[in-house]
C-alpha positions in Angstrom: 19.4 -7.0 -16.5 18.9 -9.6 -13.7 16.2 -7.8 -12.3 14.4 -7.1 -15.3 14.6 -10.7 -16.1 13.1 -11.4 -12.4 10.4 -9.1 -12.9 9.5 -10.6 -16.6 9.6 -14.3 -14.7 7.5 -12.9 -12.1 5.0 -11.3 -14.2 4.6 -14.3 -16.2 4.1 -16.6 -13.4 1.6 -14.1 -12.3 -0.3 -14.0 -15.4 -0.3 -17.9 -15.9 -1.8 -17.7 -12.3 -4.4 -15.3 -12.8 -5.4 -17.1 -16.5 -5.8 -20.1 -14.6 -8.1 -18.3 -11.4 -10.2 -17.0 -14.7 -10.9 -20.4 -16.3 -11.3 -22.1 -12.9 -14.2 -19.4 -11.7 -15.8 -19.2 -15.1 -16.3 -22.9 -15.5 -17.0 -22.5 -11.2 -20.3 -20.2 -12.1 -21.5 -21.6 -15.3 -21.2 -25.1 -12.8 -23.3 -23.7 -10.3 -26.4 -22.1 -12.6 -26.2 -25.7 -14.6 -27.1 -27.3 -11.5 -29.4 -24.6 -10.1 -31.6 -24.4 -13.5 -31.3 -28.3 -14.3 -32.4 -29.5 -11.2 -35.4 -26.8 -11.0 -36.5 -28.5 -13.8 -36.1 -31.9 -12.2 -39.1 -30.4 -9.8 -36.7 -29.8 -6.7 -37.7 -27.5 -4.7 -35.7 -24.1 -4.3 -35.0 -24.9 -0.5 -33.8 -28.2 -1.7 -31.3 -27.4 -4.3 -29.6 -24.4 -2.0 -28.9 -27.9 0.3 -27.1 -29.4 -2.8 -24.4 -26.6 -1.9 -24.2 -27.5 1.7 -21.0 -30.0 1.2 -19.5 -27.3 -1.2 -19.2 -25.1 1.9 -18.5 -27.4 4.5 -15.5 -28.8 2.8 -14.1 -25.1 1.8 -13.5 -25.2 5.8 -11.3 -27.9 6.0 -9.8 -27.2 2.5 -8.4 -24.1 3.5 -6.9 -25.1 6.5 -5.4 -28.7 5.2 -4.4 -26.8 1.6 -2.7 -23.9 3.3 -0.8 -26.3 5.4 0.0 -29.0 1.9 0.8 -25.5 -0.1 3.5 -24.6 2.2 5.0 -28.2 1.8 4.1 -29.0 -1.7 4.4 -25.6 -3.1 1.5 -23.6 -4.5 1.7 -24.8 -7.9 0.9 -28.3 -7.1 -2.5 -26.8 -4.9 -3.5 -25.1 -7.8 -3.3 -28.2 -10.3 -4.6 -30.4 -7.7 -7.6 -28.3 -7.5 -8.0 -28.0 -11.3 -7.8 -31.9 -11.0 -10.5 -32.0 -8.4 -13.0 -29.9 -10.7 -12.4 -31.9 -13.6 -13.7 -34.8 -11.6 -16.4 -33.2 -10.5 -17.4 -32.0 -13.6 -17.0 -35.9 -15.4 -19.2 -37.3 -12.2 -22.4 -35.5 -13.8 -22.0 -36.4 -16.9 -24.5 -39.4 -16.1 -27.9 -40.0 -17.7 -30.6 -37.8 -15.2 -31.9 -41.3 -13.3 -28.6 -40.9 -11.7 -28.2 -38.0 -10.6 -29.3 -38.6 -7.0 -28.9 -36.0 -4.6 -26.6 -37.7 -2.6 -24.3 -38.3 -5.7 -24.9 -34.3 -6.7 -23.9 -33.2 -3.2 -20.6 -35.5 -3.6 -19.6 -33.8 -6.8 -20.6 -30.2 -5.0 -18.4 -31.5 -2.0 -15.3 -31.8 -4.6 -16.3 -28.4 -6.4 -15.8 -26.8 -3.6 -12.2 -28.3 -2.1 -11.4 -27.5 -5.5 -12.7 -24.2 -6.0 -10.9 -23.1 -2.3 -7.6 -24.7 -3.6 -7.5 -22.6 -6.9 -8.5 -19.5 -4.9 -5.9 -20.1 -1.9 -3.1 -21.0 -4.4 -3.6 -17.8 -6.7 -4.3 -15.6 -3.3 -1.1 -16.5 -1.6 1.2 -16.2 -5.6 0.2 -12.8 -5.1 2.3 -11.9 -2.2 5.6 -13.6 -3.7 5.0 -12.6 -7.3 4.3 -8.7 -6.9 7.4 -6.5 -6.5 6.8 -5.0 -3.0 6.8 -1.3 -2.4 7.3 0.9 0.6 4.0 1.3 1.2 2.4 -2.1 -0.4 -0.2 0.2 -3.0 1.0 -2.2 -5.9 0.2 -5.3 -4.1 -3.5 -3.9 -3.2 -4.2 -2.6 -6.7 -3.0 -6.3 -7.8 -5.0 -7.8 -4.9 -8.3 -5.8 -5.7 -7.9 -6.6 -9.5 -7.4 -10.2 -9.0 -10.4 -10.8 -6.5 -12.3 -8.2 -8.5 -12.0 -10.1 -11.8 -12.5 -13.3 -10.5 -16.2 -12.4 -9.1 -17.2 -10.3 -12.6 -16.0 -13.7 -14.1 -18.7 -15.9 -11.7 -21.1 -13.9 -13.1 -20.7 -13.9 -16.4 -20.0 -17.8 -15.8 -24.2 -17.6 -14.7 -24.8 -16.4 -18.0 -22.1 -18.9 -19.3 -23.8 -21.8 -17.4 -27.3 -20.9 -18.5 -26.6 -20.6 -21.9 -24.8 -23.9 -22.5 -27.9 -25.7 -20.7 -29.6 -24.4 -23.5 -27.9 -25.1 -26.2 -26.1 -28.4 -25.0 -28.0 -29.9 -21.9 -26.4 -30.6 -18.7 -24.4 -33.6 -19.9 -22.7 -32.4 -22.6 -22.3 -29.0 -20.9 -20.0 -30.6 -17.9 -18.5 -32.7 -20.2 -17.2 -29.5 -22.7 -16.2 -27.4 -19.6 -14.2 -30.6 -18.2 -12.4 -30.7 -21.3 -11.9 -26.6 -20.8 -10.2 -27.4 -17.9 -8.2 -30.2 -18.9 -6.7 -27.7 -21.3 -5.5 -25.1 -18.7 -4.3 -27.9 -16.7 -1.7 -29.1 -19.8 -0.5 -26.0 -19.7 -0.5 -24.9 -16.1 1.7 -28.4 -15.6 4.1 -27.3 -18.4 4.6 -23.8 -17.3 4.0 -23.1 -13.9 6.9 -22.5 -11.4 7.3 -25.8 -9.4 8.6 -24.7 -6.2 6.2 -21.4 -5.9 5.5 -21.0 -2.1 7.1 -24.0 -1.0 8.7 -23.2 2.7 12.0 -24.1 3.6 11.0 -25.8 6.7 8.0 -27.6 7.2 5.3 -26.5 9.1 3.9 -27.8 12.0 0.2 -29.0 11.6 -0.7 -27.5 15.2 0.9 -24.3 14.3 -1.7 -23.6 11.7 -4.7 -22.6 14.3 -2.1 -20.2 15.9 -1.8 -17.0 13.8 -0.5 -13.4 15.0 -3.5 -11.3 16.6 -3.6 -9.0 13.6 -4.2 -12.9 11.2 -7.1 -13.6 13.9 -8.8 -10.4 13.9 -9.3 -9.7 10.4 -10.4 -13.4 10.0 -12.8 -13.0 13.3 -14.2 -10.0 11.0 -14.3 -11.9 7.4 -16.6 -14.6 9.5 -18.8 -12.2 10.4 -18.9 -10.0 6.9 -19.6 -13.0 4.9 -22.4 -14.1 7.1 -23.8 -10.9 7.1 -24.0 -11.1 2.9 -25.0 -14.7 3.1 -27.9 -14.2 5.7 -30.2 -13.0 3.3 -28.7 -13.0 0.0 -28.3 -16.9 -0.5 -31.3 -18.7 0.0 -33.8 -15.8 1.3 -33.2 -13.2 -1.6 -33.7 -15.4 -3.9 -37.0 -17.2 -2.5 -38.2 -13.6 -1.7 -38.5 -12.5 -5.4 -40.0 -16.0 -6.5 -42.7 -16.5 -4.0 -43.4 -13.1 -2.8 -42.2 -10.4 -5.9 -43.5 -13.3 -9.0 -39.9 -13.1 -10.3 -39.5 -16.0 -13.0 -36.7 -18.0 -12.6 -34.8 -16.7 -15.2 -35.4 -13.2 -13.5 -33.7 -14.3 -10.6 -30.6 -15.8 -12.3 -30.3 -13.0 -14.2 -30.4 -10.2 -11.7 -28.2 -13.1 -9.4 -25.4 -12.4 -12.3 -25.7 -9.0 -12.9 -25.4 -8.0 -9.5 -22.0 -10.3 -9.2 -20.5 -9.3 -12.1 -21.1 -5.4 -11.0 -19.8 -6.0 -7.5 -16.5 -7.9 -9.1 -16.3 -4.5 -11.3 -16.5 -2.4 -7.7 -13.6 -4.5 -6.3 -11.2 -4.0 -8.9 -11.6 -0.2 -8.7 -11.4 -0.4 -4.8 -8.1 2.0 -4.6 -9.7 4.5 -6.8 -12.7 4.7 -4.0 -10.9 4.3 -0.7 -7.3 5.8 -1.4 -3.8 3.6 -2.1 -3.1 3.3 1.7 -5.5 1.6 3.3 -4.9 -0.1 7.0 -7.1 -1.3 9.7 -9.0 1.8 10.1 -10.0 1.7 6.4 -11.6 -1.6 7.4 -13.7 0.1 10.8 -14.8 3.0 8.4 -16.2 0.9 5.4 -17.7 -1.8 8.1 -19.4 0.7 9.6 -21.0 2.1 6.4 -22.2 -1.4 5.2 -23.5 -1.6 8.6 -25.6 2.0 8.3 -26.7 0.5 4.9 -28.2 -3.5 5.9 -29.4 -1.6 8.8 -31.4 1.3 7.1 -32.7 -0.8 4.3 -33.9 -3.4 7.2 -35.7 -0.5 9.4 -37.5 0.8 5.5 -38.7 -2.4 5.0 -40.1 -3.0 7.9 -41.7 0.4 8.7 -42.4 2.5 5.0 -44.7 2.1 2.4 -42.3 2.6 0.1 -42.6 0.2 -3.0 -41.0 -3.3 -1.9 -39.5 -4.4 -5.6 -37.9 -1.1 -5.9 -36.4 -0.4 -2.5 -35.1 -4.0 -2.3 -32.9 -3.4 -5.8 -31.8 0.0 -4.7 -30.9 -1.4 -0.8 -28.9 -4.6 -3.0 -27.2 -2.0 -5.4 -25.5 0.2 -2.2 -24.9 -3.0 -0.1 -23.1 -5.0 -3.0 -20.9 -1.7 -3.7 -20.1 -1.6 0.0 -20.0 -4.8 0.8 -17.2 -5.2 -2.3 -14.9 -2.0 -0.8 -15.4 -4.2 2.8 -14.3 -7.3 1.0 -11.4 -5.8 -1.4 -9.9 -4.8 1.6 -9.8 -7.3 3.5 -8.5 -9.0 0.8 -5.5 -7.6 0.6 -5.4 -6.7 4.6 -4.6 -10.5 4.9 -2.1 -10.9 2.0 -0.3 -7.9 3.6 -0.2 -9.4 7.2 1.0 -12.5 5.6 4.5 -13.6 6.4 6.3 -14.8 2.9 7.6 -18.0 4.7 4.2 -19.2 5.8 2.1 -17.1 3.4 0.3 -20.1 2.1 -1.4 -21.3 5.9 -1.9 -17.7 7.1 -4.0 -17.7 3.8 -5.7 -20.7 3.9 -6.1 -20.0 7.7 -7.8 -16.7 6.6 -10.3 -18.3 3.9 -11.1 -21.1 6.1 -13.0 -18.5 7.7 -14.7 -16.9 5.1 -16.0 -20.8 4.2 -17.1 -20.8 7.7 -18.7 -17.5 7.3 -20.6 -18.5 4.4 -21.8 -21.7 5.8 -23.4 -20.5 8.9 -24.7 -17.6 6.5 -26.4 -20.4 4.0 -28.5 -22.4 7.3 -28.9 -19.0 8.8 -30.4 -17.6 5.4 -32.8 -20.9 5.0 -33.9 -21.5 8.4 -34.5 -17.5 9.9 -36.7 -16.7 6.4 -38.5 -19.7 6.6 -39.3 -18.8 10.8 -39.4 -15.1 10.5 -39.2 -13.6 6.5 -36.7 -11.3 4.5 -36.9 -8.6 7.7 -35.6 -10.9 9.9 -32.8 -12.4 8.0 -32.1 -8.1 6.9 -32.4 -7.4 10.8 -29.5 -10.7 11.5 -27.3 -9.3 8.8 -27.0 -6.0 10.2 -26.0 -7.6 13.8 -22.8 -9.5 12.0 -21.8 -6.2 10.3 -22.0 -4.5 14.1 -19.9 -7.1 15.4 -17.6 -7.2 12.2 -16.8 -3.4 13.1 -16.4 -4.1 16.5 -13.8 -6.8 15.6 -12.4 -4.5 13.1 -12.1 -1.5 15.2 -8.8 -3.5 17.1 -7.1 -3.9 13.5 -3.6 -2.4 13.5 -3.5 1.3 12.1 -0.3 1.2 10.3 
C-alpha cells in the first residue's frame, strides 16, 4: 500500500510537472511568432529580428549552468516557479504602446524569455529522473524522456500557430498581456501543489564542481554542442531567408511551414523507442549521428551539383533531416538523464543544456553570417562538418 501510494505521489508530481513544461512552451512559441510577425510589420528587417533572439541564447548558457547549480540547493520546484515568474515578466514588459518597443528594450525581455524558458526546461528534465520508477534496464525512463521532450516541441509549434493567431485577433499588447495572465494561472497552482523539496541535495554543491562532470557527462554534451549547431547552421536564420528572398515564400508561408515542421519533429521524438528499440546506449547515438550526417551531407552535394527542382528537394532534404535529427536529439535526451547521478541530477542537467544553449548560439551567428558570405550551400556544407564531428565525439560514448 505504501508503494502504491509512492507511485500515485510520484505520478502526480510528474504530471503537475509536465502540465506546467506544456503551458510554459505553448505560451514560449506563440511568444516568439508575436514578436517575429509584429516586428516584420514594424519594417525590421529579417536579419534584424533573428538578432532580437541573440540575448535569449546567450543567457540559456549561463542559465543552465547557475540554475542547475540553485536547483540542487533550492530544489527543482522553486527553478521551475522562478522561471514561470521570469516569463510572466517578460511577457508584462511588452505590453507597452509600439513607440516603445525599442530593440534594446525587446532584446531585454528576450534575454528573460530565455533564462526563463531554460529554467522551466532544466527543472522538468531533471523531475524526470527522481519521479519515474526505475527499471533494470531504464526503457521506462526513455519512453518518459522521449514523450516529454517530444510533446514539448509539437507544443512550440502549435504555439506558432497559437502566437500568429492571437496577433490577429488581439494585437500584440493584449496578446502578451492574456498569455501573462495564462501563466499566472499555472503558477497559483504549481505553488500550491508542487513538491517543495524535489531535487534539493543533501549537501551543497560546490560552484567549481559544476564544470567537472564524469567523461561520459562531457562527451555526450561535447556531441549536443555540435548536433544543435549543425540544425541551427542553416535552419535559423538561412532557411528561413532562403525561401523569402530566393523561393518568393510569403511570410506567412514561412511561419507556417516553420510550425508544421516542429510540431512533426516533436511527434517523431515521442515515438523514438518505437524506431530505435527500448535499449538504446552510446552506440545508438554513433549510428543515428551518422545517418543525419549521410542526410545534411547528401542533400548539401544535390544542391550544389543537380538540377533537380530546388523548392522540392529542399522540403524533402528538411522532412528526413527533422526525423533524424529528432531520433539524434530524443536520445540524447534521455542518454544524459540516464548518466545523471540522482544526488547532483539537477547540475549534471543544467551542465548538459548549457551546452545545447551554446550549441544554438554559435549555430544562430554561424547561420546569419556564412549565408550572408557564401548562401544556403555553404551553411548545408558547415552543418554536415558538426554532424562528422558530433559522431566522432559520439563514437567514445559508453556501450552499456
Amino acid at each position: 500500500m505504501t508503494s502504491t501510494n509512492q507511485l500515485s505521489d510520484s505520478l502526480r508530481q510528474y504530471a503537475l510537472i509536465t502540465g506546467n513544461y506544456w503551458a510554459f512552451t505553448l505560451t514560449d512559441g506563440a511568444l516568439r511568432m508575436l514578436v517575429v510577425l509584429h516586428f516584420h510589420q514594424l519594417g525590421y528587417s529579417p536579419f534584424s529580428i533573428a538578432m532580437l533572439f541573440l540575448f535569449y541564447e546567450v543567457f540559456g548558457i549561463v542559465t543552465n549552468l547557475i540554475g542547475g547549480w540553485l536547483g540542487a540547493i533550492l530544489g527543482l520546484n522553486k527553478i521551475m516557479n522562478i522561471g514561470l515568474c521570469v516569463q510572466i515578466l517578460a511577457l508584462g514588459m511588452l505590453v507597452v504602446p509600439d513607440e516603445h518597443l525599442t530593440v534594446a528594450w525587446v532584446m531585454f525581455a528576450q534575454a528573460l524569455s530565455g533564462i526563463a524558458k531554460d529554467l522551466n526546461k532544466m527543472s522538468a528534465k531533471s523531475a524526470i529522473k527522481l519521479l519515474v520508477p526505475q527499471s533494470e534496464d531504464n526503457s521506462k525512463l526513455y519512453h518518459w524522456v522521449t514523450l516529454l521532450t517530444g510533446s514539448k516541441n509539437t507544443l512550440k509549434g502549435f504555439g506558432f500557430f497559437m502566437g500568429a493567431g492571437l496577433l490577429n485577433t488581439l494585437g500584440f499588447q493584449v496578446a502578451a498581456a492574456s498569455m501573462a495572465g495564462i501563466l499566472l494561472l499555472v503558477l497559483i497552482i504549481s505553488l500550491i501543489n508542487l513538491n517543495k523539496d524535489l531535487g534539493k541535495a543533501k549537501t551543497k554543491p560546490k560552484f567549481k564542481q559544476l564544470l567537472s562532470k564524469k567523461s561520459s557527462i562531457n562527451l555526450l554534451s561535447s556531441a549536443r554542442l555540435f548536433l544543435f549547431g549543425a540544425r541551427d547552421i542553416w535552419f535559423v536564420v538561412a532557411l528561413p531567408v532562403y525561401f523569402s528572398q530566393v523561393l518568393q515564400w510569403t511570410h506567412w508561408q514561412v511561419g507556417v511551414f516553420m510550425a508544421c515542421w516542429v510540431i512533426g519533429y516533436g511527434l517523431v521524438q515521442s515515438q523514438a523507442p518505437k524506431i530505435t528499440g527500448a535499449l538504446v546506449n552510446g552506440k545508438t547515438a554513433l549510428i543515428w549521428a551518422i545517418i543525419l550526417t549521410s542526410v545534411t551531407a547528401l542533400l548539401a552535394l544535390m544542391l550544389d551539383h543537380t538540377q533537380l527542382n530546388v523548392e522540392l528537394l529542399l522540403l524533402t532534404g528538411l522532412i528526413l533531416f527533422g526525423l533524424v535529427f529528432a531520433i539524434n536529439s530524443s536520445v540524447h535526451s534521455y542518454l544524459i538523464v540516464d548518466y545523471a547521478n540522482a544526488e547532483s541530477v539537477s547540475t549534471d542537467v543544467g551542465f548538459y543544456y548549457m551546452t545545447n544553449a551554446a550549441g544554438r548560439l554559435v549555430g544562430t551567428i554561424l547561420s546569419g553570417w556564412v549565408y550572408q558570405q557564401s548562401g544556403l550551400q555553404a551553411c548545408l556544407y558547415l552543418s554536415a562538418l558538426f554532424t562528422i564531428l558530433t559522431s566522432f565525439i559520439s563514437f567514445y560514448l559508453p556501450r552499456k
